[in-house]
N, C-alpha and C positions, 0 to 999 in steps of 0.2 A: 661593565664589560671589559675586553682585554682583547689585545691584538696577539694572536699563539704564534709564535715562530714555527717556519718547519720545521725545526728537531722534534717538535712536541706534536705531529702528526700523528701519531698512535696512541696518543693518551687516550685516559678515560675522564667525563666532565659530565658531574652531575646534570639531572633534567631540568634545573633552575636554571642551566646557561645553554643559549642557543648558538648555535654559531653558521658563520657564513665565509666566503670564500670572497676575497679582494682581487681585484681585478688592476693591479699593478702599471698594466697598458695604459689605464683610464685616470688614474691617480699616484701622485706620487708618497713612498709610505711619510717623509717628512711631512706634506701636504694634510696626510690623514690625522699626523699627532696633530696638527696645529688647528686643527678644524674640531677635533676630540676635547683638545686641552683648552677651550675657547668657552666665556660665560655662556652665550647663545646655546651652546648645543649642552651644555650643564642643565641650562633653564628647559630646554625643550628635552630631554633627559627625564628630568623631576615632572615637568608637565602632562608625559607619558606613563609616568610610576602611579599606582594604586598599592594602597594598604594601610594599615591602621599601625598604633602601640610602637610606633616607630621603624616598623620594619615593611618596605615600600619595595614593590618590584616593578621593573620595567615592565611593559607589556607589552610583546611581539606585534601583533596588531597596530596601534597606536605607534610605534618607534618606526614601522616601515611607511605609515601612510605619510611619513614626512620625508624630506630629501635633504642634500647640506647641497652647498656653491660647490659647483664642479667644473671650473673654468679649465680650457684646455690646457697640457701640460708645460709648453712657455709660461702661460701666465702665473700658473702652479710658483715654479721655478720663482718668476719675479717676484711673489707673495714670500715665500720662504727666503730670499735672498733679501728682501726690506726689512723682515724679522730679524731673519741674523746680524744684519747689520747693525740695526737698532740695539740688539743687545749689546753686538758690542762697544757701541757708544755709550752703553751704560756701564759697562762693567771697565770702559777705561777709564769712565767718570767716578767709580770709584774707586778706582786706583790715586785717580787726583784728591781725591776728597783725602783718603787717608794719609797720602804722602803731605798734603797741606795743615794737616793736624798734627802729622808727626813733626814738622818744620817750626810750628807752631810753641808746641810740647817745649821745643829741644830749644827755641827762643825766648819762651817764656822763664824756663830753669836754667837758663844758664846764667 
């Protein structure tokens, strides 16, 4: 599945993809990646999929009789902002990592 931005409002999309309309009030669209891009709803994804020979489709039925965590927008917010955080503690972590190699490198050969 795919989230369509409005410029893409007039397209044309095969009968293989259904589509639905987001409700922006109710969730926030970072909220959605993160809920999307998440093992749990991968696995409930695949759990919904039917098909053989390796080619497996969702199945409307099955994808809607489930729900994801739809906590109100505050919470949203706080969820998205621990994420962000989080990464960034890793991405300055590896900032340290390679500057400690490079320190390393430059002590070693010298």
């Amino acid at each position: 599945f795919g989230v369509v931005p409005e410029y893409c409002n007039d397209c044309i999309i095969t009968g293989n993809f259904w589509t639905f309309d987001v409700d922006y009030d109710r969730i926030l669209p970072q909220y959605l990646d993160l809920v999307t891009a998440s093992n749990r709803f991968r696995q409930f994804c695949q759990s919904a999929s039917v098909g053989t020979t390796g080619r497996k489709y969702l199945q409307e039925n099955l994808f809607l009789d489930n729900a994801i965590p739809l906590p109100d927008t505050p919470v949203q917010e706080e969820l998205i902002k621990g994420y962000r955080d989080a990464i960034e503690k890793i991405i300055e972590a590896e900032k340290q990592k390679k500057k400690a190699m490079a320190d390393f490198e430059k002590e070693l050969f010298n």
